[in-house]
N, C-alpha and C positions, 0 to 999 in steps of 0.2 A: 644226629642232633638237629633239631629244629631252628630256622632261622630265626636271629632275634634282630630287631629292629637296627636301624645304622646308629651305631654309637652306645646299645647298651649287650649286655652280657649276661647270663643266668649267672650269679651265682649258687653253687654245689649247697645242698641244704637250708637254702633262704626263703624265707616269707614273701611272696611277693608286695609289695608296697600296695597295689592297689588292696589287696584282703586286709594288712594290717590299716589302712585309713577307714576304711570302711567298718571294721571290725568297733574299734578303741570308740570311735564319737558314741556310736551306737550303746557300748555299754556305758558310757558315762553318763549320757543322755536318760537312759532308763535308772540308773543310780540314782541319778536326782530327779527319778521321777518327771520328766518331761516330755511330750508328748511330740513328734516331730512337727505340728503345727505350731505349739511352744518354744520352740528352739526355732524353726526360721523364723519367729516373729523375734524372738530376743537377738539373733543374728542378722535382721534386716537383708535375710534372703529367702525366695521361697520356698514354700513347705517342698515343690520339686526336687529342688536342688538338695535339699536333707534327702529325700526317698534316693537322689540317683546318687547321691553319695555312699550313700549306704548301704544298699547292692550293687555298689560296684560298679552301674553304668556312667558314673563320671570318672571317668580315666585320670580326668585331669585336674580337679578342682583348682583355683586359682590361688595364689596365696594370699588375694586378699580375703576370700571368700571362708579360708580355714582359721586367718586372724580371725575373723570375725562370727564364728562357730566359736572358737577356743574361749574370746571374750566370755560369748552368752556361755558357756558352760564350766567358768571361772580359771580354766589354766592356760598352758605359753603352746602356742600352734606345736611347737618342739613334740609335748604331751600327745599331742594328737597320733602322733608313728610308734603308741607304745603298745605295746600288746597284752 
């Protein structure tokens, strides 16, 4: 079994969390039709930060950074880890 970081655990048949945040914005984003230059402008973050969120290369987005996605894309940060 492969080491996992200090203090977390795979869960047995789980969705890694980074796939599902990356996943969920993505299709909502496209649902309502917005463009990821769109959406950092409505979330007053850059268009980067949408692209690294969205493959995955932000690990970690911040919570204020997913408030403020969720705002521009009218639901509660909670919405954002659904799949």
């Amino acid at each position: 079994m492969a080491a996992q970081p200090h203090g977390m655990r795979k869960v047995r048949g789980s969705t890694p969390l980074r796939s599902t945040i990356s996943d969920f914005p993505k299709k909502l984003r496209e649902a309502k039709g917005l463009s990821q230059e769109k959406l950092a402008r409505l979330a007053d973050v850059t268009n980067n930060t949408i692209i690294k969120i969205e493959t995955g290369e932000s690990p970690n987005p911040t919570v204020d950074t997913l408030e403020k996605i969720a705002k521009a894309l009218g639901v509660s940060a909670a919405d954002l880890f659904k799949d």
